[in-house]
TORPAFI-196938 format. One record per residue (C-alpha): x, y, z. Coordinates in pm, 1 decimal. Last residue first. Layout:
<rs>
x,y,z
X,Y,Z;
...
</rs>
This chain:
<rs>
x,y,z
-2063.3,5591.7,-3229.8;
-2108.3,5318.7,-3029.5;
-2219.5,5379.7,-2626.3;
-2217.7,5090.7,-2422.6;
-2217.4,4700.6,-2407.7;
-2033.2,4519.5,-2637.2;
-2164.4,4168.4,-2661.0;
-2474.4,4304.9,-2710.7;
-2526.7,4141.4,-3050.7;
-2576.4,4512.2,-3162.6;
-2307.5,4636.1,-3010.8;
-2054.2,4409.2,-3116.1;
-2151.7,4421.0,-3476.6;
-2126.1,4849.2,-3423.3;
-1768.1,4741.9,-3281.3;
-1656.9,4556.7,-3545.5;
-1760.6,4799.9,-3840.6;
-1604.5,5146.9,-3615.2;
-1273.8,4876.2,-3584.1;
-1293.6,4811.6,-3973.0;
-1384.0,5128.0,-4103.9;
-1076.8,5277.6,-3939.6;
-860.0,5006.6,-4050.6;
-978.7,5086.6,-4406.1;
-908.6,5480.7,-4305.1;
-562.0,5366.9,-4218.2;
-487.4,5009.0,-4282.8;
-625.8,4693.7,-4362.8;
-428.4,4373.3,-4313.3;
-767.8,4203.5,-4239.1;
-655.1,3950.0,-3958.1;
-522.1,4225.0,-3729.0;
-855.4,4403.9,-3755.4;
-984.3,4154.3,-3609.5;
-774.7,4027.9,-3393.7;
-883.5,4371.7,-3238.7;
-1224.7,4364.1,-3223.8;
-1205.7,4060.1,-3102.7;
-1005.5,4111.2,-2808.3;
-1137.0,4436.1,-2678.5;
-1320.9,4223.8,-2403.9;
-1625.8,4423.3,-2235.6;
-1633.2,4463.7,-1878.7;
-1900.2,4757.1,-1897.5;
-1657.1,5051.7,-1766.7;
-1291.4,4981.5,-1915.4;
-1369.7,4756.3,-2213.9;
-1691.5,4998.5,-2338.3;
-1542.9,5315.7,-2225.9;
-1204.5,5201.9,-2418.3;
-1428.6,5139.8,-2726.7;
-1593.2,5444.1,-2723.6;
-1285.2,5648.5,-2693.2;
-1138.1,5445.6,-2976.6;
-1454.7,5535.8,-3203.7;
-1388.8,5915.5,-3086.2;
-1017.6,5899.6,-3109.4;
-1063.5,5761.2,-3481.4;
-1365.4,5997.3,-3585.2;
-1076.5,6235.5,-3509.9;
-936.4,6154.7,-3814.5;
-528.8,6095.6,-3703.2;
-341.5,6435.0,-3793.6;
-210.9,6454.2,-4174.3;
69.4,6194.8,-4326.1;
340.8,6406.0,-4438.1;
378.4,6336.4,-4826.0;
356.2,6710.2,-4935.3;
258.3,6789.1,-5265.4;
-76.4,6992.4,-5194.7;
-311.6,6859.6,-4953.3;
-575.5,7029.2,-5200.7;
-870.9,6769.1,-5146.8;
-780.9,6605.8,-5451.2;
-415.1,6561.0,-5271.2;
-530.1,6351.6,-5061.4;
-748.1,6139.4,-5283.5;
-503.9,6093.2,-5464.5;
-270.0,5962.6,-5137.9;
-531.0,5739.6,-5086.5;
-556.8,5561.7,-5334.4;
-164.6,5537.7,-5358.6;
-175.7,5390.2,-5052.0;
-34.1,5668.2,-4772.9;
307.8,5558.9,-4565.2;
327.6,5697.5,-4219.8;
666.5,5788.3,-4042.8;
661.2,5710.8,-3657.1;
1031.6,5555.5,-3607.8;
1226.6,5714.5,-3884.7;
1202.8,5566.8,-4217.9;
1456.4,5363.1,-4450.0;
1367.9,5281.5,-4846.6;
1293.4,5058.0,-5009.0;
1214.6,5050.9,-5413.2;
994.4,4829.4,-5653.0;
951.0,5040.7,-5982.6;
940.1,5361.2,-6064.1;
738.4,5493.7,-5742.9;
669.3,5189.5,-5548.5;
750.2,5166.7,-5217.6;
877.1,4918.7,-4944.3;
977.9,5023.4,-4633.4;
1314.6,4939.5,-4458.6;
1278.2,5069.9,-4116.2;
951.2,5211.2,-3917.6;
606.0,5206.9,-4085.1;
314.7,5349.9,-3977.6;
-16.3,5314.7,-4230.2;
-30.4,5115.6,-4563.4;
-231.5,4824.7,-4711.6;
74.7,4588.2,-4679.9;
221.4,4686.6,-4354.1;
80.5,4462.9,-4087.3;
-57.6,4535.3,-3807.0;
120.3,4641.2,-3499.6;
78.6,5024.1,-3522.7;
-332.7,4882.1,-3462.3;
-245.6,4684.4,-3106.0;
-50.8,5040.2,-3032.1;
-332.7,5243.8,-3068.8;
-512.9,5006.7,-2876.9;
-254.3,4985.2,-2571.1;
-270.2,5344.1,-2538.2;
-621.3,5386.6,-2527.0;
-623.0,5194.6,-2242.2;
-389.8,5348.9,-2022.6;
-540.6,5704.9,-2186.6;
-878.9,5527.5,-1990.4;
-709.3,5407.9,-1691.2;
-513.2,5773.6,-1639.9;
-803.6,5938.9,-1667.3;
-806.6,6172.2,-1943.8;
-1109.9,5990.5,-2139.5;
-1357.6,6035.9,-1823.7;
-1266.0,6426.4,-1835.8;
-1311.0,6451.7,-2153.0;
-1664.3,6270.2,-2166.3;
-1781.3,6472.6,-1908.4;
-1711.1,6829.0,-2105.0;
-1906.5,6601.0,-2396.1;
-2208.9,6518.2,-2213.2;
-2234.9,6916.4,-2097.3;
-2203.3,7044.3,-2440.2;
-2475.0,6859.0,-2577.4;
-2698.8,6919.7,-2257.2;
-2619.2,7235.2,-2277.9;
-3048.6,7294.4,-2283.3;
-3212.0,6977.5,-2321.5;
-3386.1,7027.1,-2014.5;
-3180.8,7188.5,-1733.6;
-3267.5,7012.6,-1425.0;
-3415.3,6661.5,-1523.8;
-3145.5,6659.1,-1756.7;
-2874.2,6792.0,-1523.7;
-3008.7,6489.6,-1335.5;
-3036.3,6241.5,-1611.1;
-2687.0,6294.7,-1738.5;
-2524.5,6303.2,-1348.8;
-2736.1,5955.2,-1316.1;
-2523.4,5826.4,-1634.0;
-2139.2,5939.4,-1445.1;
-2231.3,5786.1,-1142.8;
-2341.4,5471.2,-1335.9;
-1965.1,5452.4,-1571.5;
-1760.0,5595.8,-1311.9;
-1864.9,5381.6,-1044.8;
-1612.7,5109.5,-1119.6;
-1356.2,5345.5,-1156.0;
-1449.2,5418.6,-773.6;
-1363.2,5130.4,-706.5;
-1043.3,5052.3,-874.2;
-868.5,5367.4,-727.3;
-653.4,5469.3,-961.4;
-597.8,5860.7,-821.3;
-779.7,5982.4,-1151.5;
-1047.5,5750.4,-1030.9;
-1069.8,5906.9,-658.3;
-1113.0,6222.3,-806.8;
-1340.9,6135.2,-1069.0;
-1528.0,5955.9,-803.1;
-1568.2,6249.3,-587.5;
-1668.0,6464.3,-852.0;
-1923.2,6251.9,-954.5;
-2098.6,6233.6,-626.0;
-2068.3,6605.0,-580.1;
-2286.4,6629.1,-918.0;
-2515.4,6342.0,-834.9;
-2574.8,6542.2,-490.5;
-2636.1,6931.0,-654.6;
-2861.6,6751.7,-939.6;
-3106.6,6604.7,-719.6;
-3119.5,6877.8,-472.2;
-3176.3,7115.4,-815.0;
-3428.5,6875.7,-958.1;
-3573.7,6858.7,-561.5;
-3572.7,6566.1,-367.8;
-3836.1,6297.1,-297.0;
-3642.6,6038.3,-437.8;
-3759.9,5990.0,-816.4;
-3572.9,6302.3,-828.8;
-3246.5,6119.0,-914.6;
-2880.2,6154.0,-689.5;
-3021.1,6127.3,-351.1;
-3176.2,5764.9,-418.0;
-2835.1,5687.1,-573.6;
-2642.7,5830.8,-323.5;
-2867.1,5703.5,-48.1;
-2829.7,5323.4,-204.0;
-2480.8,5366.4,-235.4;
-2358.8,5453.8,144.7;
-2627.2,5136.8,268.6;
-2473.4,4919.3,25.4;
-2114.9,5074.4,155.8;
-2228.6,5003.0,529.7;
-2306.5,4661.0,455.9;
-2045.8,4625.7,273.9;
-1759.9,4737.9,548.3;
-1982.0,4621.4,810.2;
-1951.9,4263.7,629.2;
-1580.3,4329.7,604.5;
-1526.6,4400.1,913.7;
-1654.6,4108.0,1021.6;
-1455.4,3879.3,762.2;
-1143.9,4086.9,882.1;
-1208.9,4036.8,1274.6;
-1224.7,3633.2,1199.9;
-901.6,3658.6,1008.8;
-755.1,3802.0,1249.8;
-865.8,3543.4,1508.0;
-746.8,3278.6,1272.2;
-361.8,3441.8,1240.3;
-377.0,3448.6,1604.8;
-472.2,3095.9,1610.3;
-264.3,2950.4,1308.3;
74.5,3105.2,1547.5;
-20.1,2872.6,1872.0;
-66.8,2596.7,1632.5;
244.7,2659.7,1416.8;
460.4,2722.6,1785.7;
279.2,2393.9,1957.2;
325.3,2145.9,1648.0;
14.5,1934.2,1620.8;
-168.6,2091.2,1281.4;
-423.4,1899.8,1110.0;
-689.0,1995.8,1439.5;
-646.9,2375.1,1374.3;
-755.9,2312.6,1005.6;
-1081.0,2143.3,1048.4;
-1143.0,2399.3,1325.3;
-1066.9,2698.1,1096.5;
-1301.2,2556.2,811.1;
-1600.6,2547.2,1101.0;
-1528.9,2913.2,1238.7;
-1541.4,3007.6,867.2;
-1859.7,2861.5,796.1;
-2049.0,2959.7,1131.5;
-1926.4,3322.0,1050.7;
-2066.7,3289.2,680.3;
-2405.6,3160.6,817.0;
-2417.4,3432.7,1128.8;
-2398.1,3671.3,784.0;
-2616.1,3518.5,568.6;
-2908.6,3612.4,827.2;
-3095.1,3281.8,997.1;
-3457.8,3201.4,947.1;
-3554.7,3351.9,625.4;
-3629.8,3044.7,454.5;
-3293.0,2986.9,252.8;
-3067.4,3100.6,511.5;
-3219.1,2835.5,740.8;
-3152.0,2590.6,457.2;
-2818.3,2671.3,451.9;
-2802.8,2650.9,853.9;
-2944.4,2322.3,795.6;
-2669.8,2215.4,526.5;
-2398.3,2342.3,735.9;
-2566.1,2081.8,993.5;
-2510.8,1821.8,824.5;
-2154.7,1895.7,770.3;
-2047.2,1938.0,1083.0;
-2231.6,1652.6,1195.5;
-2048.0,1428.6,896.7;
-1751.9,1588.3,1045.9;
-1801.4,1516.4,1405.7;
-1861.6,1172.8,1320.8;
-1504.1,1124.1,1146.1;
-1340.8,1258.3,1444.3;
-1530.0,1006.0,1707.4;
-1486.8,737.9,1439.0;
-1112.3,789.7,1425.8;
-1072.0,785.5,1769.1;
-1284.7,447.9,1833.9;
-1061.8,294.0,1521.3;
-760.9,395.8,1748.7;
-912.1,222.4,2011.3;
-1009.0,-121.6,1837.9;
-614.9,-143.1,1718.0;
-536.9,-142.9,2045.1;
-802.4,-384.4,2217.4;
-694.8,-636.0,1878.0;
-912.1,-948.3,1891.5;
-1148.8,-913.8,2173.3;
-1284.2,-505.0,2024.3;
-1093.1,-549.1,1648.5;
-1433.7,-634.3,1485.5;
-1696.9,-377.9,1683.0;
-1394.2,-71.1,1641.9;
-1386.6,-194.7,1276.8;
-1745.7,-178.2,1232.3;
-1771.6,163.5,1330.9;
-1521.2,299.5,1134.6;
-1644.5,120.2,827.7;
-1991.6,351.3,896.1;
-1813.6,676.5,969.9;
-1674.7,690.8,656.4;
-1289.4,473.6,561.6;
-1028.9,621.1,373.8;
-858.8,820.6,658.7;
-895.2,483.7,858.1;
-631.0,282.8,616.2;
-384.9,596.5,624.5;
-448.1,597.0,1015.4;
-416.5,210.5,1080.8;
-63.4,228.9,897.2;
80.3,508.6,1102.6;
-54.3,387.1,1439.2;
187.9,17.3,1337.2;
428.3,229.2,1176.9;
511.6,419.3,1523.3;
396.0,155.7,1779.4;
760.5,-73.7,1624.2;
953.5,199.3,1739.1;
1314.3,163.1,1575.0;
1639.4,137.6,1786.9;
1746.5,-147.4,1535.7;
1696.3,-395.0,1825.5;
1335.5,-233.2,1907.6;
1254.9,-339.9,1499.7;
1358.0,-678.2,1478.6;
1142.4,-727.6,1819.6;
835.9,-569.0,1715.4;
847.9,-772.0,1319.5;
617.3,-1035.6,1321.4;
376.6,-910.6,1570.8;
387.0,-587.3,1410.9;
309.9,-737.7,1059.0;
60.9,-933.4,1197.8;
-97.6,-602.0,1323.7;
-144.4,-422.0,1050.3;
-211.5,-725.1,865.1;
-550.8,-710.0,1070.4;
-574.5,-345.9,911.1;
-602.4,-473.8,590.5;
-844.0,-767.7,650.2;
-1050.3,-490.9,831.7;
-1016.2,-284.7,510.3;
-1129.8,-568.5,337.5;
-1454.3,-478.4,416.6;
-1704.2,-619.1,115.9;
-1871.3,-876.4,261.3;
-1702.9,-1173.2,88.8;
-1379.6,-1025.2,146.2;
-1474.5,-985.8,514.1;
-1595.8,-1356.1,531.0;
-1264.4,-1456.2,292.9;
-1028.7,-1303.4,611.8;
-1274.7,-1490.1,904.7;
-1233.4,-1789.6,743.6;
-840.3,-1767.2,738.7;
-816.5,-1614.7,1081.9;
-1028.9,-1868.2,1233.7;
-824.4,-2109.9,1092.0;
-504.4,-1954.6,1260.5;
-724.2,-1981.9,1576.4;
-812.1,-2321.9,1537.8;
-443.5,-2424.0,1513.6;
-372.0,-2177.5,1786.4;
-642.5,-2284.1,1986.2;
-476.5,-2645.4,1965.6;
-118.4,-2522.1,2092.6;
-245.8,-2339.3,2391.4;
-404.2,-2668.3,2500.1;
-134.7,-2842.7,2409.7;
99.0,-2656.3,2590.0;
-76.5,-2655.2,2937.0;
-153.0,-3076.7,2895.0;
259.4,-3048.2,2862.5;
234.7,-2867.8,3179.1;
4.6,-3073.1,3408.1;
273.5,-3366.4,3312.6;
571.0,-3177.9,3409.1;
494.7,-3332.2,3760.2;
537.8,-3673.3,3656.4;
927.5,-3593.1,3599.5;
1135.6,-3847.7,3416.7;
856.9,-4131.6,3355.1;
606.9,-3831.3,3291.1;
882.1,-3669.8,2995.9;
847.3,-4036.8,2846.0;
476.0,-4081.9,2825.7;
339.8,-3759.3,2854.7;
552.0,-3630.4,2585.8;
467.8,-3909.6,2333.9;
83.9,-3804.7,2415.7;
227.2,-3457.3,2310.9;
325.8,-3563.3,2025.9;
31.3,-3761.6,1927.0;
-220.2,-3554.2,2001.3;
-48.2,-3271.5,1813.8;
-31.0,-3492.4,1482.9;
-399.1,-3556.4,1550.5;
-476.6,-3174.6,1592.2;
-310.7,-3092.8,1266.8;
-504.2,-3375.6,1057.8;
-814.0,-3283.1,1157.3;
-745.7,-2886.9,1094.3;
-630.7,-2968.3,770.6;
-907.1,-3185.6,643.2;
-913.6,-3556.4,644.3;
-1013.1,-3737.8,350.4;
-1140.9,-4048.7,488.8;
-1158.1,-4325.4,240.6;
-1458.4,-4590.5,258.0;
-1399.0,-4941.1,157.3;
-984.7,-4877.5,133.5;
-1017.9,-4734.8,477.9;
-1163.1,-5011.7,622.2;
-961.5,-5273.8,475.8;
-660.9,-5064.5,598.0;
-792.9,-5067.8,936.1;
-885.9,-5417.3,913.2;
-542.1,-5499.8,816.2;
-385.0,-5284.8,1094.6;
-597.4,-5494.0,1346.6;
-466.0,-5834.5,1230.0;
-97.5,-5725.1,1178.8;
-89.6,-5671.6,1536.1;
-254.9,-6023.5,1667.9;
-57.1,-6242.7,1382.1;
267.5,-6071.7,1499.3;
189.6,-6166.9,1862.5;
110.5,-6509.6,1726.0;
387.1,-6569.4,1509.5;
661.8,-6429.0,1770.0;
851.4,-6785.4,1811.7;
1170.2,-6668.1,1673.2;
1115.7,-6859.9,1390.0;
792.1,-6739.0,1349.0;
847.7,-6410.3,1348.1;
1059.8,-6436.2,1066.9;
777.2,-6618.1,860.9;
579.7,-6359.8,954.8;
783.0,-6072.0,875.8;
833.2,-6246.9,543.6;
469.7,-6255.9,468.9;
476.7,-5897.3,582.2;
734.6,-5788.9,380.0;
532.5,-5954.0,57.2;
213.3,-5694.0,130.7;
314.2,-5454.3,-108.2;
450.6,-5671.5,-412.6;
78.1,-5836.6,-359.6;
-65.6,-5505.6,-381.7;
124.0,-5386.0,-708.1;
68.2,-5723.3,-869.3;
-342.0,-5638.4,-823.0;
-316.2,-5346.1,-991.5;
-386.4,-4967.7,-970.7;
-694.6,-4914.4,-770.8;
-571.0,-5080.5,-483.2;
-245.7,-4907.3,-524.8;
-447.8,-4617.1,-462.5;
-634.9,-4710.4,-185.9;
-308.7,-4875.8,-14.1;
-126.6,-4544.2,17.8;
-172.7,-4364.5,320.4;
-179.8,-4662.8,569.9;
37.3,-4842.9,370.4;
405.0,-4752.3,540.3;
207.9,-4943.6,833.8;
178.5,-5286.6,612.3;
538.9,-5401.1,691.9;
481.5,-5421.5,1074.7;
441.1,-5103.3,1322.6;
264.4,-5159.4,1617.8;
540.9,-5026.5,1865.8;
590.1,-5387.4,2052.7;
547.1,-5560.8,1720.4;
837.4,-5343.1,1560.0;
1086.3,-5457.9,1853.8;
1007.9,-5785.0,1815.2;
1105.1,-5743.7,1410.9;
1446.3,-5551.7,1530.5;
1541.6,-5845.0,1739.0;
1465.9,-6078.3,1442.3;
1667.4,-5892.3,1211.0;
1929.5,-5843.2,1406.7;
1948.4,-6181.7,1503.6;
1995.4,-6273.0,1117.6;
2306.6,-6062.2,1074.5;
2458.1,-6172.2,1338.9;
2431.4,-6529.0,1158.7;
2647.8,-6753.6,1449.6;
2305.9,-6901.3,1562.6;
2216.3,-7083.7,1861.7;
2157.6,-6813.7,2155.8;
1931.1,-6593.0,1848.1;
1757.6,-6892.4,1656.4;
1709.8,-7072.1,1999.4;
1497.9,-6793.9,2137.9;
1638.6,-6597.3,2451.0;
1657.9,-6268.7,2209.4;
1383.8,-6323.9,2125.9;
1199.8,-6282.3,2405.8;
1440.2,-6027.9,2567.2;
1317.5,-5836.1,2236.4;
976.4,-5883.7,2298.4;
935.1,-5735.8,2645.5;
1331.4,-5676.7,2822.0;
1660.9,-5714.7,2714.6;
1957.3,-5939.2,2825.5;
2339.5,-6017.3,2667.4;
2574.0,-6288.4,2806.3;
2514.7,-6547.0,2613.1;
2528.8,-6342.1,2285.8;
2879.4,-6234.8,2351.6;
2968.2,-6667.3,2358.1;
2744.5,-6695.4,2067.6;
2907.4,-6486.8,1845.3;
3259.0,-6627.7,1958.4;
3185.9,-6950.9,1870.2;
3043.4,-6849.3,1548.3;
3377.3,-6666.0,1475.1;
3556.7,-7005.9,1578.0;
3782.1,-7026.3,1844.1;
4138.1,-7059.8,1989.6;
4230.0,-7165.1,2342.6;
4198.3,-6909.7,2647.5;
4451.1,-6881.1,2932.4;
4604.1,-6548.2,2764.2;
4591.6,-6680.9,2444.3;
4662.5,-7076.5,2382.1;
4721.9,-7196.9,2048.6;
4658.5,-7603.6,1996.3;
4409.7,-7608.0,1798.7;
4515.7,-7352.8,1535.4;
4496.8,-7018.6,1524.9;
4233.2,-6657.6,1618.1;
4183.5,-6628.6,1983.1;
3902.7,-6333.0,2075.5;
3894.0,-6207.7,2439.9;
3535.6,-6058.8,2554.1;
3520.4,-5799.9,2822.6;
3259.6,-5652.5,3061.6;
3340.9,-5272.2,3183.4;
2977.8,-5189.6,3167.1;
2717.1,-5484.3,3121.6;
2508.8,-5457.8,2828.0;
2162.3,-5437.2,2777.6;
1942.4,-5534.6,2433.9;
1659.5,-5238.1,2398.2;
1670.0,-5195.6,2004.7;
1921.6,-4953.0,1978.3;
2112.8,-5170.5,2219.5;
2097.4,-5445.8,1907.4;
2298.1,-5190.8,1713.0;
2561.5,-5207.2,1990.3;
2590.7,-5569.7,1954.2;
2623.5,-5591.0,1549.1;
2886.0,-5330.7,1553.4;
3064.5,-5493.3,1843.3;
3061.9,-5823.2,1649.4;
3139.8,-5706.0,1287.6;
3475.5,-5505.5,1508.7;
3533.6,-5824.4,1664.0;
3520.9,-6029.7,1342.8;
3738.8,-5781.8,1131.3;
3997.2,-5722.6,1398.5;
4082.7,-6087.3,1440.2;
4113.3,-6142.2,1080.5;
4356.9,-5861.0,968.0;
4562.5,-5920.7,1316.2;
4813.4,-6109.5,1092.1;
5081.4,-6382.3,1211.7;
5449.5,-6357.2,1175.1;
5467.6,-6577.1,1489.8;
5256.3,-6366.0,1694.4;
4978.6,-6122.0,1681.4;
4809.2,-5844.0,1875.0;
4474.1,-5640.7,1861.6;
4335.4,-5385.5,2144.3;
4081.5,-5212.8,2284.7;
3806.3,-5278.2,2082.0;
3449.4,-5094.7,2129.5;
3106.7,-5235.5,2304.7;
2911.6,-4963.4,2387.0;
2754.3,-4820.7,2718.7;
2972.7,-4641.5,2829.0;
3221.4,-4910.7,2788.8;
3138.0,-5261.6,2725.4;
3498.0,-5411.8,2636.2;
3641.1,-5597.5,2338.0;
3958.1,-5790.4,2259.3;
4176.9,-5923.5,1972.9;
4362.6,-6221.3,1948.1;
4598.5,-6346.6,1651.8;
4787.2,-6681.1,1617.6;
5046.4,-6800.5,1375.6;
5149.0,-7202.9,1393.8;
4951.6,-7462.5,1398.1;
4660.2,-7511.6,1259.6;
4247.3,-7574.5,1275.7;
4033.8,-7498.7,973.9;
3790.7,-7223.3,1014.9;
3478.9,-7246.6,731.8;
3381.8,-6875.1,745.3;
3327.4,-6534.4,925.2;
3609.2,-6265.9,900.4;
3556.1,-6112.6,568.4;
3167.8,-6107.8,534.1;
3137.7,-6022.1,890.4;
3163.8,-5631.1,820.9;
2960.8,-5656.7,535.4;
2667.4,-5831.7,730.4;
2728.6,-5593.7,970.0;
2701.5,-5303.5,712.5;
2405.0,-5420.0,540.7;
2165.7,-5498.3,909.9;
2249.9,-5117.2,980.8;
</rs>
């Protein structure tokens, strides 16, 4: 500000010589406050460039000295003449620039250490405008404290430790201050000021403070609002109790947001931050409850849906502590956590005490069947309380209930079928009290009534087949003696082979062998190879056989004649494949190997036959193949 007035004057203000001849005048007024120029005018060819220049320097010059505290009177005026000696303006003579300065000076007042200087000689005295600011802005510096050194306070220990020069450079303003402040007669309230703020410095450059954040925060606060107090209280005292209000609030949030921050590295520290998580849960809906009710969202919606997915991986434990944690800070968030506890507890009860039942089973002390109805009733809770629609939840009970009726049914069901099967078998051998003949009569009707049900594909009583059919053995047996006994096992044998399961069966192996390949002979369908004089193929229908030549020698050695029509299958074959299917379809066992087997060996015919009766007698001995081999 001090620049531009001394720019501003630099044009108008010199050595004035007086003349004759063109004049200029230019005038000023106070209004609002500020001094502005109302008007310019010149005569006798003469140029307003001059007049306009000083008053305009003047009235910048004045109102930056009302920054400062210096009053003006509204409406006052001030008439500029610019010409020689004998030019006459409006009743008032021509002046000097200086003349002028001092004349506006005159009649300006200000209060403290301003109105001191500004009623010092150097300011009523002087034409340098640019000088009286000066001074008036140095009073006004020693009336707030702050001299050249205050832009130190925060630097002086390092340029302490840099140089010497750099220090002296540093404290040159205020050996100019003082010099100014002695010319206006201010040395000794300058002297006083600059005294304590040395020591201060002195003090700090002897043993630096380094504040901390919270330190430094509250003294900023004290300081704006003790600036509050002071000029809002010479306006309205009674906003005083207020502003005391604000700070108040205004400190426990600064100690509040530190809380935060210690509190946040305590939980990571500890190993729950989950609670840090959830906190964030509720920053973000602070942050965000207002952006979201304007966009027609509910900000309660994510804020419950982020708790839950952070609760439904926490045990009852974390739950705990998190209802504890949020109880002052979040009441809310502190519920919720008391919800999810109360479910989570019931679990881990739940659970516990499925193990006790368990071990109640264990000892005798509770049947498996009021274990298996506790179980269920347990696994239909747990999935009752996942479902909140009304029409699902009403529908998941009825389906529940049923389900409830089956298991118990069920358990009669076996029950009553353990029961039904241990009679049969006790009423089907002579070890039971009964008669050979009794004996016999019951493991016969027993049989029958599985075949039955067997031929009709029911899976259970195929099941049977294989014991039912071994206690009618012993009990004709224990009945007859050896006597048909041969003939007997084989009539029983039939009729297990033509069930539809069985021919099923041996269906699917006969066809697993027509699959193998040609090169050692058997079926063939298509373009054949032979051999007869020389490489030759030939078509077949589907079902033709193709002999070896060994074995078609053979065949004919045995008086087959000249024919080339492949004889009926070796019964050996059914048998072995008989055996096999009782094996798979009675005893569980797994045809697979047996049959990759024979797939790998390219044999075929009696080879193949060899084979299979070769892989199943290795199967039965290892007892992987349980059953009768032939």
């Amino acid at each position: 500000m001090v620049g531009a007035i001394a720019g501003a004057l630099g044009g108008g203000i010199g050595t004035q010589k007086a003349s004759v001849g063109p004049n200029a005048a230019a005038t000023l007024r106070v209004e609002n406050g500020k001094l502005v120029r109302i008007g310019a005018d010149a005569d006798n060819g003469g140029s307003t460039d001059r007049v306009v220049a000083v008053t305009d320097a003047v009235a910048t010059a004045v109102n930056a000295m009302t920054q400062l505290g210096v009053q003006v009177r509204e409406g006052q005026q001030y008439f500029f003449v610019d010409g020689g000696p004998k030019v006459v303006n409006n009743g008032k003579r021509a002046q000097t620039p200086e003349a002028f300065i001092r004349e506006v000076m005159g009649t300006l007042t200000a209060d403290g250490l301003v109105g001191k200087a500004l009623a010092s000689d150097a300011a009523q005295n002087s034409g340098d405008l640019n000088k009286i600011v000066q001074g008036l802005s140095l009073a006004k510096s020693i009336e707030q404290a702050n001299s050249a050194l205050s832009n130190l306070d925060n630097s002086l220990h390092a340029v302490q430790k840099s140089a010497f020069a750099a220090t002296a450079e540093s404290l040159q303003p205020m050996v100019d201050q003082f010099r100014l402040a002695q010319e206006f007669g201010l040395e000794a309230d300058y002297a006083s000021m600059a005294t304590g703020q040395l020591t201060a410095i002195l003090d700090n450059i002897r043993d630096p403070v380094q504040w901390q954040t919270v330190q430094v925060a509250v003294a900023e606060l004290d300081g704006q609002m003790a600036a509050f107090r002071d000029q809002v209280g010479k306006v309205n005292p009674a906003l005083v109790g207020l502003i005391n209000d604000v700070e108040a609030a205004a400190k426990e949030k600064i100690y509040g947001d530190y809380r935060k921050t210690f509190d946040a590295g305590l939980n990571s520290a500890r190993g729950a931050d989950y609670l840090n998580q959830l906190t964030d849960v509720r920053t973000w809906w602070n942050n965000n409850w207002a952006n979201s009710l304007m966009s027609g969202r509910n900000p309660n919606d994510m804020y419950a849906a982020q708790a839950k997915a952070i609760f439904d991986g926490l045990d009852v434990n974390q739950l705990g502590k998190a209802v504890e944690y949020f109880a002052e800070l979040d009441p809310v968030m502190s519920g919720l956590a008391a919800a999810a506890r109360d479910i989570a507890r019931q679990d881990s009860l739940a659970g516990l005490d499925q193990r006790y039942r368990a071990v109640q089973v264990a000892l005798g002390q509770l049947s498996q069947a009021e274990f298996d109805r506790y179980q269920i009733e347990l696994e239909q809770a747990r999935e009752l309380s996942a479902v909140t629609d009304p029409v699902v939840r009403a529908r998941l009970q009825e389906v529940q209930t049923l389900e409830k009726q089956a298991q118990a049914y069920e358990k009669a069901r076996q029950s009553g079928e353990s029961l039904t099967d241990w009679l049969t078998n006790k009423l089907g051998t002579s070890s039971a009290g009964v008669s050979a003949s009794t004996a016999y009569t019951n493991a016969l009707s027993a049989y029958q009534s599985d075949l039955a049900k067997a031929a009709a594909n029911d899976n259970d009583a195929l099941g049977r087949m294989a014991s039912t059919a071994d206690r009618l053995l012993t009990a004709y047996t224990d009945y007859f003696g050896s006597q048909g006994a041969t003939a007997f096992w084989q009539k029983i044998m039939g009729e297990v082979a033509n069930l539809p399961a069985v021919k099923s069966y041996d269906s699917s192996i006969v066809d697993a062998i027509n699959r193998l390949p040609h090169g050692a002979g058997g079926p063939a369908t298509g373009l054949t190879m032979v051999n007869d004089a020389g490489p030759e193929l030939i078509r077949l229908p589907t079902g033709s056989m193709v002999m070896t030549s060994r074995a078609s020698v053979d065949f004919l050695r045995r008086g087959g004649g000249t024919t080339t029509t492949m004889p009926a299958p070796d019964t050996a074959v059914v048998e072995t494949l008989r055996q096999l299917l009782r094996a798979v379809v009675f005893n569980g066992a797994d045809m697979t190997t047996v049959l990759e087997g024979l797939k790998d060996s390219g044999l075929r015919q009696e080879k193949a036959l060899a084979a299979l009766r070769g892989q199943f007698k290795r199967a039965g001995d290892a007892g992987t193949l349980p059953g009768r081999a032939a």
